[in-house]
N, C-alpha and C positions, 0 to 999 in steps of 0.2 A: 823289420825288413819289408813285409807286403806295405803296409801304409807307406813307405818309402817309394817302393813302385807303384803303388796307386796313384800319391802327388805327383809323381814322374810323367805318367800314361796322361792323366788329366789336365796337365802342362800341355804334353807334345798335342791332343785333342783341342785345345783352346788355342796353343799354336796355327793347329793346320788352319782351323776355323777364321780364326782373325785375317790368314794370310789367303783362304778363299775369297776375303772380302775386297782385300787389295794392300799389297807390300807398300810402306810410302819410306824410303830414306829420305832422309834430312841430313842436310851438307850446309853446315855454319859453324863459324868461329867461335862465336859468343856459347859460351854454356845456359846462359839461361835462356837463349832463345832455342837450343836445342830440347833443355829439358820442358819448355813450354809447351813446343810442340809435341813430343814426346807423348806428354798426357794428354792432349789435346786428340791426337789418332787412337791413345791405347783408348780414351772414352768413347770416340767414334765408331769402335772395333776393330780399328786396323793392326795391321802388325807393323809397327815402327821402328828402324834400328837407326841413329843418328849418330853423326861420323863430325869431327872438328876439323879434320880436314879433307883436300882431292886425293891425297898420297894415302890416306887411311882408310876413304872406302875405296879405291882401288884396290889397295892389302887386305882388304876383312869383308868388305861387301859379299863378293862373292861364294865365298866361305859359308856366311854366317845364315845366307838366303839360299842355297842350293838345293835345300833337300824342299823347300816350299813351294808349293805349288799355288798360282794365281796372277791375278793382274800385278803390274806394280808400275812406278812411277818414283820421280827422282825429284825433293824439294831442294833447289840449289842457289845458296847464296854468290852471288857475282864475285865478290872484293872476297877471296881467301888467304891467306899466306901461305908463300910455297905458290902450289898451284892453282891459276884461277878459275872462275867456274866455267868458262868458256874455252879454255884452253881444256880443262877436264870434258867438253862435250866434246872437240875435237876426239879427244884421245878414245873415247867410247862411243863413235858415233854410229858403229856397225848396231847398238842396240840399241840404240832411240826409236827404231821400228815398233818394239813390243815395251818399251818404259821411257816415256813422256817424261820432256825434261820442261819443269816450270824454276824460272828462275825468279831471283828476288835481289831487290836492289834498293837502299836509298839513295845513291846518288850515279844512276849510268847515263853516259851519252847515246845520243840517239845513234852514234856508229856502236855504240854494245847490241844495244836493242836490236839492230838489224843484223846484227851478224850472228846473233843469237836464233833468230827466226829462219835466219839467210840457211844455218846449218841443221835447220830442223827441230827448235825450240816450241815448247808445245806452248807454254804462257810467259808473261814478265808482269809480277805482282813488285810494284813499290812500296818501299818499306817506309812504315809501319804499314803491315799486310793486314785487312780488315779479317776479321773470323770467319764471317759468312761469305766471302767473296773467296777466300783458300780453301775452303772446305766444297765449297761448289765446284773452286777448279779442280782440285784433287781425285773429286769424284767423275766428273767427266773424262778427266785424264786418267781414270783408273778402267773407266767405261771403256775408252778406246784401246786402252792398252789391254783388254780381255777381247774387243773383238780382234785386233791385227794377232794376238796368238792364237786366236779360233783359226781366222783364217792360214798362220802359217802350219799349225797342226794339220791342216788338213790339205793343202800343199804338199807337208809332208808325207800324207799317209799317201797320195795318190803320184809323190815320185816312185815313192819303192813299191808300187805297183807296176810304173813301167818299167822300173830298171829290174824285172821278173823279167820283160818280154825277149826273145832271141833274135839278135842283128834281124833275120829274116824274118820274124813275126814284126819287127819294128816297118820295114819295108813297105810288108803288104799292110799294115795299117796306115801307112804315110798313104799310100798311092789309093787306098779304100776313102779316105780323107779328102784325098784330091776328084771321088767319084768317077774311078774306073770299076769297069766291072771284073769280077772273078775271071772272066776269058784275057779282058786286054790287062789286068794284072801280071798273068803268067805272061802272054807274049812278052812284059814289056823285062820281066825279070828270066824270062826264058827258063820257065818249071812248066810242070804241068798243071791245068787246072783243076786236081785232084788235090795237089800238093798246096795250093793256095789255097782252098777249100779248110784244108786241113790246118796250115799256121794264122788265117781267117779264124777259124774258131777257139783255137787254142790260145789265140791273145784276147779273142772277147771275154774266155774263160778269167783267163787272166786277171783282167782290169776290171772286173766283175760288171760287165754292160750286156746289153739286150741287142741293140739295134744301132742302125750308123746315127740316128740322133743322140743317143747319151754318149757315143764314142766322140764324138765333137764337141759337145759340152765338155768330158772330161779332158781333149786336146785341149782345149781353151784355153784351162784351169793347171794343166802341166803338159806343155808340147809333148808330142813324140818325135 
């Protein structure tokens, strides 16, 4: 039983590992160009899960990658049965943000190709896809897909910092923003300049800032 969960522990460790480096699905009809790739990423260190059709990573993508944490990125053949690759970018386009879709094609028109870029296609590799040219895209597109979730993690961290602050601390930090002082604060929200004073520092506390300079970098970065 322990050797049992030791393989187990040492699986899910080489899992997380691979999947630090960068998630790559692969979406093609053909089995052997699936299982090509396949070992092609597991030797590169990636974590790879490859889908024969749009309806099946739809069904199990999400599943089978959730608990992984990392960049990732989506290898997708054009021509699928069922549904096509481009019709499957439609359908997921909310996350092309954080997973670059590179698609792969022998034989599209240049209305694919554009409509493909047109909805936020990160590359279009024609098939036969050379090794050194997929593996460079992959990796750029794994690159970028680790900084847009830097950047939305930390988006995120800094909304639910404001959505801490109270209607009236939102207020006087809008009008601090706009470079009124403590005095024509209150006039303008009719408190006293005690009371401004006071939700004045209990949202700097808040949103963890010093001065009206990082309180503006940080409006910048997520309104108030």
């Amino acid at each position: 039983m322990s050797n049992v969960k030791k393989l187990r522990t040492i699986s899910q460790e080489d899992e997380a590992k691979r999947g630090a480096q960068g998630v790559v699905y692969v979406l093609d009809d053909d089995p052997g160009i699936r299982s090509a790739y396949y070992r092609l990423f597991d030797l590169d260190g990636y974590l790879c899960f490859p889908y024969e059709s749009a309806e099946a990573f739809l069904l199990r993508a999400e599943d089978a990658s959730a608990h992984v944490r990392g960049p990732r990125c989506l290898l997708c053949d054009v021509s699928l049965p069922g549904m096509s690759g481009l019709e499957l970018q439609s359908e997921i386009l909310d996350r092309q943000h954080t997973m670059p879709i590179i698609f792969m094609s022998g034989a599209s028109s240049e209305i694919e190709v554009v409509r493909a870029y047109k909805e936020g296609g990160y590359a279009f590799l024609l098939k036969p896809v050379d090794i050194d040219e997929l593996l460079d895209t992959v990796s750029t597109a794994l690159a970028l897909s680790y900084s847009r979730q830097q950047e939305q993690q930390e988006s995120n961290a800094l909304h639910a910092l404001v959505t801490q602050l109270t209607e009236r601390e939102k207020s006087v930090v809008r009008l601090v923003l706009q470079g009124l002082t403590n005095q024509q604060i209150g006039d303008q929200l009719h408190i006293a300049l005690r009371t401004v004073k006071v939700h004045r520092q209990h949202a700097m506390e808040k949103l963890g800032v010093n001065n009206v300079v990082e309180l503006t970098r940080l409006s910048e970065k997520s309104p108030i």
